[in-house]
Structures are given as C-alpha cells and as structure tokens.
PAZAPA-4460 file (N, C-alpha, C; in steps of 0.05 Angstrom, whole numbers, plus 32768, in hexadecimal, padded with zeros to 4 digits):
% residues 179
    n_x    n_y    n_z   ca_x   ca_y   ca_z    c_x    c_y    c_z   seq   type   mol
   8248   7C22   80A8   8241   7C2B   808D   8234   7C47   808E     1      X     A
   8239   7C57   807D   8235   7C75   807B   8218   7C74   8075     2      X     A
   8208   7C89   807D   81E4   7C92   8070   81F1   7CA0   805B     3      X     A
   81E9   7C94   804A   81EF   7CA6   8031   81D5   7CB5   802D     4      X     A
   81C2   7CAF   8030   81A2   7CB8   802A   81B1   7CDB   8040     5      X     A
   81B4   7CD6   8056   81B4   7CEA   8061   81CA   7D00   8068     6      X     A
   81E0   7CF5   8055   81F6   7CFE   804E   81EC   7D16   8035     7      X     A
   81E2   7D0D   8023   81DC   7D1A   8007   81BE   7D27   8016     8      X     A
   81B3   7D28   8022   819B   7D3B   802C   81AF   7D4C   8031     9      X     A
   81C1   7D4E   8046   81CE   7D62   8052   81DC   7D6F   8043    10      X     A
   81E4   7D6A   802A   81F9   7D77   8013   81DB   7D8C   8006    11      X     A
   81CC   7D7E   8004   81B5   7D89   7FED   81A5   7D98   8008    12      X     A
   81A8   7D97   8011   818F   7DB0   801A   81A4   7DC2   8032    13      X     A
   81BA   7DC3   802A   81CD   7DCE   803A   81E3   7DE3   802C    14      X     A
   81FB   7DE5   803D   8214   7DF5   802E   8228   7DE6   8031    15      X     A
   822A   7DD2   8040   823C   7DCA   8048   8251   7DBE   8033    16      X     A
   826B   7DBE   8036   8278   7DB6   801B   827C   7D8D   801B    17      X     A
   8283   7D86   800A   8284   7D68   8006   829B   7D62   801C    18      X     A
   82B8   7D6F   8019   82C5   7D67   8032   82BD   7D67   8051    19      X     A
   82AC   7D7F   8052   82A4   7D80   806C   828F   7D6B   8079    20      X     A
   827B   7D64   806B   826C   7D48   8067   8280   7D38   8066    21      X     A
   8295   7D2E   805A   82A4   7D12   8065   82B5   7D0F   8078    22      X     A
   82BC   7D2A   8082   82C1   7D24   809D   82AE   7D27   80B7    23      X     A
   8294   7D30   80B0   8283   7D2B   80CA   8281   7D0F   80CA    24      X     A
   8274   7D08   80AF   8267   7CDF   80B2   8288   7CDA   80AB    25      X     A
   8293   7CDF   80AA   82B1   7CC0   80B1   82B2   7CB2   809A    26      X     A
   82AA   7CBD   807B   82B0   7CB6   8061   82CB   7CBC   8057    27      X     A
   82D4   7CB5   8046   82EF   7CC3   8032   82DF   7CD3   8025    28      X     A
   82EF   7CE9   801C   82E8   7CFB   800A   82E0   7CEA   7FED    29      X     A
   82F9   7CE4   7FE8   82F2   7CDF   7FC3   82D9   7CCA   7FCB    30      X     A
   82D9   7CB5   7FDA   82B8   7CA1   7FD2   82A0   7CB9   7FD3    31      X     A
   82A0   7CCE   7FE6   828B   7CDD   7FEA   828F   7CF0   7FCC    32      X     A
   8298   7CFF   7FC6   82A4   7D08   7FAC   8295   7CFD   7F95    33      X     A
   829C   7CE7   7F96   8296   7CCE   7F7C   827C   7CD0   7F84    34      X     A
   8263   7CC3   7F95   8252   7CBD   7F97   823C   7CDB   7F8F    35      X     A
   8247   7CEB   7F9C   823A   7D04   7F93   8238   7D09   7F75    36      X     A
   8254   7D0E   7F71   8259   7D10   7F50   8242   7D04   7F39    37      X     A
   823D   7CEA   7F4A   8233   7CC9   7F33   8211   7CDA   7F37    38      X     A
   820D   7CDB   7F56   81F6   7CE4   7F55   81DC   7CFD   7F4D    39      X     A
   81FA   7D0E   7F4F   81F2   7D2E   7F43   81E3   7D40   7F61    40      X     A
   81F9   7D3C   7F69   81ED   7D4F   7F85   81F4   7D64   7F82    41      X     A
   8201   7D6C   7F7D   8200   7D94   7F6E   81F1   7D94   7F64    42      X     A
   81E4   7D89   7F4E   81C8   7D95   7F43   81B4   7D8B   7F53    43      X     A
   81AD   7D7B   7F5F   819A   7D80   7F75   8199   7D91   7F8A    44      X     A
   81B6   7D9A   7F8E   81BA   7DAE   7F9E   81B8   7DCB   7F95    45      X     A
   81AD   7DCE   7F7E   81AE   7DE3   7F66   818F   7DE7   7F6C    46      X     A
   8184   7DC9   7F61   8166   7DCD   7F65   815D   7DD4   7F7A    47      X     A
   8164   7DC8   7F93   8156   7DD6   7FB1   815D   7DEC   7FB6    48      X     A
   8172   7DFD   7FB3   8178   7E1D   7FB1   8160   7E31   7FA4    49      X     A
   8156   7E1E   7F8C   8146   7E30   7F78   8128   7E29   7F87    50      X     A
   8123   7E0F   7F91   810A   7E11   7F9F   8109   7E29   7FAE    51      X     A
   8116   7E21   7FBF   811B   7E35   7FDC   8111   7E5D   7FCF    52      X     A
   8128   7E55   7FBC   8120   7E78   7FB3   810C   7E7D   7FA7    53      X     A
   8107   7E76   7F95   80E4   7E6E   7F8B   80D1   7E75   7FA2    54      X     A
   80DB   7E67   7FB6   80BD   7E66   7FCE   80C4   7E86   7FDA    55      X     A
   80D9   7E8B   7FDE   80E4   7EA4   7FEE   80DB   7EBB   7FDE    56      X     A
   80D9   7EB9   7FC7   80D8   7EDC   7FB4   80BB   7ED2   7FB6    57      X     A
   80B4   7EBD   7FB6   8098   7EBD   7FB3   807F   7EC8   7FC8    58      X     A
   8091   7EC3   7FE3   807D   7ECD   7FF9   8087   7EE5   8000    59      X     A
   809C   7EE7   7FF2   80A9   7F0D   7FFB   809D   7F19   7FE5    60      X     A
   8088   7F0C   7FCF   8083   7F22   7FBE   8064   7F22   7FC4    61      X     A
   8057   7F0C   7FCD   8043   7F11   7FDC   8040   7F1B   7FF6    62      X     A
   8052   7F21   8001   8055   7F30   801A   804D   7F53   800E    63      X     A
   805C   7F58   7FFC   8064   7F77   7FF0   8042   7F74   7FDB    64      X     A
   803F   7F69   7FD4   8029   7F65   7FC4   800D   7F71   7FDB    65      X     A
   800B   7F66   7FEA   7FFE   7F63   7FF9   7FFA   7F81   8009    66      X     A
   8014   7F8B   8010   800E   7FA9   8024   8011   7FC0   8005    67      X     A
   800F   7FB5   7FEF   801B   7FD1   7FD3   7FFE   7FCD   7FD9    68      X     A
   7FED   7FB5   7FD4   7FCD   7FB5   7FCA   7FBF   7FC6   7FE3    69      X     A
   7FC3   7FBD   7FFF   7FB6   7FCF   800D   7FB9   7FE4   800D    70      X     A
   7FD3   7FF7   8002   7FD3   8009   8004   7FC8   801D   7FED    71      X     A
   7FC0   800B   7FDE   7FB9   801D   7FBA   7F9A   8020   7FBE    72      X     A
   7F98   8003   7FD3   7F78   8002   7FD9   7F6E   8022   7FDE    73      X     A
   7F84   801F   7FF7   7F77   8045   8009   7F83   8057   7FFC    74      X     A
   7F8B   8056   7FE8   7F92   806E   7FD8   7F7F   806D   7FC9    75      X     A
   7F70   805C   7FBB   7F59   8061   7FA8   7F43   805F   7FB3    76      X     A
   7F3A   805A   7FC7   7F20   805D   7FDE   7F25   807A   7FE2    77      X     A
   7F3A   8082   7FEB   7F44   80A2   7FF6   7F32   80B3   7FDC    78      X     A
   7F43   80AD   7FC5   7F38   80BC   7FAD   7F1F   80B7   7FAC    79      X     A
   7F10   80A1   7FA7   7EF3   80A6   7FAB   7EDC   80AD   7FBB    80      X     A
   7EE9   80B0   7FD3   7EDF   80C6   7FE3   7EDE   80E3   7FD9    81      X     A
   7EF8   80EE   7FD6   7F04   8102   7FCF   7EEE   8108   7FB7    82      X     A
   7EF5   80F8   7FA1   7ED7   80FA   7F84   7EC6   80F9   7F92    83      X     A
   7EB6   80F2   7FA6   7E9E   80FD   7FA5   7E96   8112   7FB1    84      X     A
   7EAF   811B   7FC4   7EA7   8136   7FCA   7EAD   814F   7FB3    85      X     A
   7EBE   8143   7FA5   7EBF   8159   7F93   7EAA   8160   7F81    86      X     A
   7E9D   813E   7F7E   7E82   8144   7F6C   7E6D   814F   7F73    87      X     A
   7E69   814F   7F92   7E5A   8160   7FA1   7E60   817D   7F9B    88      X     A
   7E75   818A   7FA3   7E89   819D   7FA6   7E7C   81B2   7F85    89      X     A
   7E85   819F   7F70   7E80   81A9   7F57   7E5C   81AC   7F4C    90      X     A
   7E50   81A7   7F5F   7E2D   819B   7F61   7E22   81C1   7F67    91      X     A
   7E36   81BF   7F7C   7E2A   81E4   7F8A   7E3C   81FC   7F8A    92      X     A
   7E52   81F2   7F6E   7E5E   820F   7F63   7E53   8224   7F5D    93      X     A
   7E34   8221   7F51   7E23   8237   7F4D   7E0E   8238   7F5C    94      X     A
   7E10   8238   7F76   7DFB   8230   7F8E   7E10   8244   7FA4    95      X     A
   7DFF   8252   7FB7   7E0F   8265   7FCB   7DF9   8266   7FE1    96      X     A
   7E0F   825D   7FF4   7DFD   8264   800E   7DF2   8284   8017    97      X     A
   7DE0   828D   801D   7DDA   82A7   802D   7DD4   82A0   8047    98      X     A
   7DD1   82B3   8058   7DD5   82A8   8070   7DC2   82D0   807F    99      X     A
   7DB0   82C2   8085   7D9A   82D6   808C   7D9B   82DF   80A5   100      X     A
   7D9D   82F1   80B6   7DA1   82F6   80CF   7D7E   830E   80D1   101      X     A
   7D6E   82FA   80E8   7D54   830C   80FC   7D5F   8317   810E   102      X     A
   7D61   8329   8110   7D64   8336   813A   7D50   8346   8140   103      X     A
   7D3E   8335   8153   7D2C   8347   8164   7D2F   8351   8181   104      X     A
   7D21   835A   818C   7D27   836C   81A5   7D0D   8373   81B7   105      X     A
   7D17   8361   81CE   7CF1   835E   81DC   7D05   836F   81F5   106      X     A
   7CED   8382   81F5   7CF0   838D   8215   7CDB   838C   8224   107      X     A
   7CE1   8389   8239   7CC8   8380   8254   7CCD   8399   8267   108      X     A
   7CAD   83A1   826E   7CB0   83BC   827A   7CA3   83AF   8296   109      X     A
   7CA8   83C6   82B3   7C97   83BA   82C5   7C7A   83CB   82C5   110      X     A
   7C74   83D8   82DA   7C50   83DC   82DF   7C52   83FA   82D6   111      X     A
   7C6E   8402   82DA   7C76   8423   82D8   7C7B   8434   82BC   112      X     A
   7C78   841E   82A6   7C87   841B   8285   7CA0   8421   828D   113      X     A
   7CB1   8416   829D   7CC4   841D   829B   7CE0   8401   8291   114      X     A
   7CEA   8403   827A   7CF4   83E4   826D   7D03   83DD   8286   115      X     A
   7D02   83B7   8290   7D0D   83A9   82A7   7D1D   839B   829C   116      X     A
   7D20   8390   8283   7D2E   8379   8276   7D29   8382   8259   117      X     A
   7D3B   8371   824D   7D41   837C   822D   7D52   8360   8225   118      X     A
   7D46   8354   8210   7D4D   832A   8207   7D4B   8340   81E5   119      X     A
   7D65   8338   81E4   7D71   833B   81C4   7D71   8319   81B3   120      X     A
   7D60   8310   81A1   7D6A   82FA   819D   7D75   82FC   817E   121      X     A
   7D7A   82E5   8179   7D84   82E8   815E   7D81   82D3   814F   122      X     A
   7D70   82D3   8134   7D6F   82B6   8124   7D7D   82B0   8105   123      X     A
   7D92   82A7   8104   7DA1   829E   80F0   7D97   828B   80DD   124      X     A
   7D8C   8295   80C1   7D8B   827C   80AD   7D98   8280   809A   125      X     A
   7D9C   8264   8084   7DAE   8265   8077   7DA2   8252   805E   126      X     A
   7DA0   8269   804B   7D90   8253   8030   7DB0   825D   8013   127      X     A
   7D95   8247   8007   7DB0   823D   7FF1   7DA1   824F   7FDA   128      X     A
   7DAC   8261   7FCA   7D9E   8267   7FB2   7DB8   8267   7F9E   129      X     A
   7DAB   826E   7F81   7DB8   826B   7F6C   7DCF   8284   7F6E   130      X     A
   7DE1   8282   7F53   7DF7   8296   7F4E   7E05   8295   7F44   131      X     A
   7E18   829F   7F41   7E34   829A   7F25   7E3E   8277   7F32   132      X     A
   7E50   8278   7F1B   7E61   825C   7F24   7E7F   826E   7F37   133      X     A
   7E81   8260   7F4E   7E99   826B   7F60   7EAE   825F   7F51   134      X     A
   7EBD   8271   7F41   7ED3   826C   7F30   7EE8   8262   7F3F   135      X     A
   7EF1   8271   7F5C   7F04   8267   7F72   7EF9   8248   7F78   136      X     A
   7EE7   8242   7F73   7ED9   821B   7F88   7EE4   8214   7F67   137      X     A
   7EDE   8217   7F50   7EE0   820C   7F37   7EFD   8200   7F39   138      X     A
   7F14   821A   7F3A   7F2A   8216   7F3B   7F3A   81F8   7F53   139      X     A
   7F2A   81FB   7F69   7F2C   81E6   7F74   7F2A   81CD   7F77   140      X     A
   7F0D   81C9   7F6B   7F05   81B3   7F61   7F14   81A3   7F46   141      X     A
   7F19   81B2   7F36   7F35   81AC   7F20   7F49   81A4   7F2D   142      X     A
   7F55   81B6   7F3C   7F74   81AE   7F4E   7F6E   8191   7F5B   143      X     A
   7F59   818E   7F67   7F58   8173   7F71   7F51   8161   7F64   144      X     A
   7F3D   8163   7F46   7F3E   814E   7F37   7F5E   8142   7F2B   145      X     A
   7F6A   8155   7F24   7F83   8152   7F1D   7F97   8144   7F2D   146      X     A
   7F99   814C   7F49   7FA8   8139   7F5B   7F9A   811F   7F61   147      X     A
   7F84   811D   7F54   7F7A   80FF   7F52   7F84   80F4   7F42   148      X     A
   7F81   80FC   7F29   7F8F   80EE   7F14   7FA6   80E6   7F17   149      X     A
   7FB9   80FC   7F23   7FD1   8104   7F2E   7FDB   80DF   7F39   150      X     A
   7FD5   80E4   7F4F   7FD0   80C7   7F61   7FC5   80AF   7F54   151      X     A
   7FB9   80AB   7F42   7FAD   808B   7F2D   7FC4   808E   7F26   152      X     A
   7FCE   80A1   7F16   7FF2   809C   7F00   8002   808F   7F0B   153      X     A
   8008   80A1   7F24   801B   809C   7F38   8019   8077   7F36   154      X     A
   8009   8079   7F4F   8001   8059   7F56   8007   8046   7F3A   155      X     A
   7FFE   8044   7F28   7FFF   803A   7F10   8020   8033   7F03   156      X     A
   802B   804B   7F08   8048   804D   7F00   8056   803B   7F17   157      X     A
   804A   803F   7F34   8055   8037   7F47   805D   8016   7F37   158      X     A
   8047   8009   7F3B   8039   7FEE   7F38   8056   7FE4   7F26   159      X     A
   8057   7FEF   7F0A   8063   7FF3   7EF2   8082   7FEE   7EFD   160      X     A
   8092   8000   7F13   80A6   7FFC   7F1C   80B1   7FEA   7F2A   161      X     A
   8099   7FDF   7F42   809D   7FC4   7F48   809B   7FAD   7F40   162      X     A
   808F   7FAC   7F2C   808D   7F94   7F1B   80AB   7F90   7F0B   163      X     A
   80BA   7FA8   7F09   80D4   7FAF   7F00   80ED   7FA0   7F15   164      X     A
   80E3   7FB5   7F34   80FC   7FAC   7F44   80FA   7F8E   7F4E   165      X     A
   80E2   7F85   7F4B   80DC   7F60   7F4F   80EB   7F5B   7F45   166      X     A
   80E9   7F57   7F1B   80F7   7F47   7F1B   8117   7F4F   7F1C   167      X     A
   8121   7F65   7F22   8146   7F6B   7F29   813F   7F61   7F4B   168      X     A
   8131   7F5B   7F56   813B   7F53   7F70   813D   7F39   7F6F   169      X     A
   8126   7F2A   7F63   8124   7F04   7F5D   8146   7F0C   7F52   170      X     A
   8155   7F12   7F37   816A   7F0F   7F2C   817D   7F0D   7F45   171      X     A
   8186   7F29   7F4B   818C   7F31   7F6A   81A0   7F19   7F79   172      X     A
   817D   7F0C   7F84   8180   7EFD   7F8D   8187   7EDA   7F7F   173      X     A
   8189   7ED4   7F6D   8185   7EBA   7F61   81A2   7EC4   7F5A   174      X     A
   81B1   7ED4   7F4E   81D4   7ED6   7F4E   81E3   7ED2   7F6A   175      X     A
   81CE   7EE1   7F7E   81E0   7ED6   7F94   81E1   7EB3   7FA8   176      X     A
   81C8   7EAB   7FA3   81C5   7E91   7FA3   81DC   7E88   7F94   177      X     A
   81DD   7E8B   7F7D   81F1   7E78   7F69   820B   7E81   7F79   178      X     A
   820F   7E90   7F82   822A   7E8F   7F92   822E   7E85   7FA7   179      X     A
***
C-alpha cells in the first residue's frame, strides 16, 4: 500500500511533477491524479511556495536592512562630528591667532673679554585676539554645512528608493515562483 501522507509531502514541498511521484512509489497515475485533485495539492503546493518566499524576502530584507542602517548610522555620526567642528570652526571666525617671536643672544666671554660661545635662543608664543570675521573660513564653513544637508537628502531619498526596489523585487520574485 502506497504512503500517501508522504507521497503528498513530497508533491507540496517539492517540484516534482504528479507523474514522476507515481512512478517512484509504484502508483498509477490517474489514482495519484484523482487523489491530489480531491485533496487540493496544488494549492497547498501554492501555499508552501508563498511561505517559503515570505520567509526569503523577509530575511533578505533584513539582511539589506541591517548593513543600509549601519551604514546611515556612520554617515550621520560622520556628520555630527563634522557639525561640531564646524560649530567650533564658526565660534573663532572673528578670533586670529598671532604668534609672537623673543630672540635673545647670550655671549660668554673668557678672562681676556674676549666672546668664547654665543647660545641664540628663541621663544615662540601664540595668543588669540579679536578681528574681522575671515570671510575665506565663513565661505567654508557654509560649503560644509551644505554638503551636510547635501548627505541627510541624499540618505533620505536613498531610504525612499529602496523601499521602492523591495517591493519590484518581492513582485520580481513572487512572478517567478508562480512559474
């Protein structure tokens, strides 16, 4: 007597066609035919196709989900770095370094006044005082706020497109299942 229990697993979670199943188990076609027919194993075999893909777009979209997020992460960490140097940056547009230079000059004589050695040294400081706004740092500071913004759009639009090619790829794919 034929497993029918394991006959119809093998139709439904398989490709195999109904003839090819009655000649592995040693059935006639038309009883195997008929019994399928009565029972609706194409549509169970309809329904486990759609599980399957269901589970498949689902962990391929959390897969893609998963490295878009890390990557938007360090693109907007990036930018907020970036903002706060700019906010720094824009803090001492009207602030300028000077930079002060001492040079003294010790000479050492021996018993004769006559100079034996000669130490040049030199002391470098560097203070911050007021002054115009550096129109050249201004211009900069704009250019880079702007490629910030630049980059949120971007990303944003990005997001916008994949949420697009998802669902033509789920389609995509669920027409070629049906084939």
């Amino acid at each position: 007597m034929a497993d029918w229990l394991k006959i119809k697993s093998e139709y439904v979670s398989g490709s195999i066609s109904y003839r090819k199943l009655a000649e592995k188990y040693g059935v006639s076609f038309p009883t195997l035919r008929d019994k399928a027919s009565r029972e609706g194993w194409t549509a169970l075999r309809e329904g486990q196709r759609n599980k399957v893909l269901a589970k498949t777009l689902q962990k391929t979209a959390d897969v893609v989900a998963n490295k878009e997020a890390g990557r938007i992460s360090r693109i907007l960490s990036t930018a907020d770095t970036l903002l706060a140097r700019i906010e720094q940056a824009a803090d001492q547009l009207d602030t300028h370094i000077v930079t002060n230079k001492t040079r003294t000059k010790e000479v050492k004589y021996n018993g004769k006044n006559k100079p034996v050695k000669e130490i040049i040294s030199e002391i470098e400081t560097k203070d911050i005082a007021p002054g115009p706004i550096d129109r050249q740092g201004l211009q900069q500071v704009t250019a880079a706020l702007k490629n910030i913004r630049d980059t949120v759009q971007s990303i944003e639009a990005q997001g916008k497109a994949q949420e697009s090619e998802s669902d033509n790829l789920f389609e995509a794919i669920s027409e070629a299942v049906k084939k």
